[in-house]
Each structure stands twice: as structure tokens, then as C-alpha cells.
C-alpha positions as CSV (number, residue, x, y, z in Angstrom):
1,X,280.0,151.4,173.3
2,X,280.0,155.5,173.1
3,X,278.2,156.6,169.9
4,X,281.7,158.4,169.0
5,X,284.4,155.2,169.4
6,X,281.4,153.3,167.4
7,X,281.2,155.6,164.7
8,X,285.3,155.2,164.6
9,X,285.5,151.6,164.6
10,X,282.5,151.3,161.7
11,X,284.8,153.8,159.5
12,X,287.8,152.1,160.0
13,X,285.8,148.8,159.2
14,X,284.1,150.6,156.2
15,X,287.1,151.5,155.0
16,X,289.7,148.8,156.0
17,X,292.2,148.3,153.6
18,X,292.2,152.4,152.5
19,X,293.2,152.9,156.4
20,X,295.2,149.7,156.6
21,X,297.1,151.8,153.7
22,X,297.4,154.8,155.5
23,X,298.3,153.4,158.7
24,X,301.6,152.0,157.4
25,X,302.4,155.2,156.0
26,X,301.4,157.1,158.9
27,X,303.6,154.8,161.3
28,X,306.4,155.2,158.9
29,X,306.0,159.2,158.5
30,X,306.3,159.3,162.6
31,X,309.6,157.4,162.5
32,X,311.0,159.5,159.3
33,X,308.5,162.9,158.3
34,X,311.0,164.2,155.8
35,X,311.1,161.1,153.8
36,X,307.3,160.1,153.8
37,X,306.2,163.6,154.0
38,X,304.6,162.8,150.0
39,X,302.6,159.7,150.4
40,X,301.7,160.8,153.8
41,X,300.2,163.8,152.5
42,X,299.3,161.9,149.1
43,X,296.9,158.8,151.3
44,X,295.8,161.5,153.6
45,X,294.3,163.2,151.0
46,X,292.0,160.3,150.3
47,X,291.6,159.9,154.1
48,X,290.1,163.7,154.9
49,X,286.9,163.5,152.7
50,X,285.8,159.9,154.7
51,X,286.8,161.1,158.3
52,X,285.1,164.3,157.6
53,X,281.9,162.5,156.5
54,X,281.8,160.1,159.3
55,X,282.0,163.0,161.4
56,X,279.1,165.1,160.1
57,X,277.5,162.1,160.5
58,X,278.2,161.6,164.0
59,X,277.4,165.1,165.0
60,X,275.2,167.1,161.8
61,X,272.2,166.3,163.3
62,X,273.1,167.5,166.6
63,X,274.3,171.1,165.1
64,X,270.7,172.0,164.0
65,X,268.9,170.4,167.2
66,X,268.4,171.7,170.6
67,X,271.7,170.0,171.5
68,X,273.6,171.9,168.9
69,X,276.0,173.4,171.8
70,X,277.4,169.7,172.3
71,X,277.8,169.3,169.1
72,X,281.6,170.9,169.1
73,X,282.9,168.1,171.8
74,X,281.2,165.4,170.2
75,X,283.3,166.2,167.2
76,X,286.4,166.7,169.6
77,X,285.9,163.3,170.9
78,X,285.7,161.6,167.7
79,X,288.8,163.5,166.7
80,X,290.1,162.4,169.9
81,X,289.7,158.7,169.2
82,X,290.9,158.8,165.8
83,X,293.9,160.4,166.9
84,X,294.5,157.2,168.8
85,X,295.0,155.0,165.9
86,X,296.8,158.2,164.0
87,X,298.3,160.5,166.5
88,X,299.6,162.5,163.5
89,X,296.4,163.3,161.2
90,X,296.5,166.6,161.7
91,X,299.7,167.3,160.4
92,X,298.2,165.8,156.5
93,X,298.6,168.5,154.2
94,X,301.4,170.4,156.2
95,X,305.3,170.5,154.6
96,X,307.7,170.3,156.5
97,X,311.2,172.5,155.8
């Protein structure tokens, strides 16, 4: 497996019943935003501090190397994959009027 989708699936596994959590939010907050716009934001909140530290994981010791340039799509990959379990993680944080 790609060092990225492995780095996913250990967080996830890490961190099962937080995302377990957030994923039933998350599915409801695509079928309804207005109405699950709170806890969305609320359980996201606990979810951007471990996706960010997976992340530098994955690529911080890239970003000082000689392969610091790949560093950027290596973190748009893992983004990438995340966003297939939660297509809408980016919008945690964001109000919607």
C-alpha cells in the first residue's frame, strides 16, 4: 500500500471511534448542513489537530530533505484520500448563512 492511504487507514484505526463519531455527523451534515452545521463544526474541531499530525507526519521529514519539493503533493494526496471517507472536511469551521 502507498505510504499516504497507509498513513490514512492507521489514523482512522488510531482513532476509530472519534472518526466513527464524526463520520455520522459528517454524513448527516451532507444530507442537511443548516441543521448539523454545530456538531459538524463542534467534532471537526477535535478531528483538525489529529489529521494535521498525521500529516506532518507523513510529509515533515520530506519538507526539510532533498525531497522537500514533493512534499506539497504528498500532503495533497493524503488530503485527497481522506476526502474520500469525508468529502466535506474542508468545509469544518465554515457557517453557512
Amino acid at each position: 500500500m502507498v505510504k499516504y492511504k497507509q498513513q490514512v487507514a492507521d489514523m482512522l484505526t488510531a482513532h476509530e471511534s472519534l472518526f466513527k463519531e464524526f463520520k455520522a455527523i459528517h454524513d448527516e451534515y451532507v444530507k442537511n448542513p443548516k441543521q448539523w452545521q454545530e456538531a459538524f463544526n463542534e467534532k471537526g474541531r477535535e478531528i483538525i489537530p489529529i489529521v494535521a499530525r498525521w500529516e506532518n507526519n507523513l510529509c515533515g521529514k520530506s519538507e526539510s530533505g532533498k525531497y522537500g519539493v514533493f512534499s506539497s503533493n504528498l500532503a495533497e494526496k493524503f488530503r485527497s484520500e481522506l476526502k474520500i471517507h469525508f468529502p466535506q472536511i474542508d468545509a469544518i469551521g465554515m457557517k453557512i448563512k
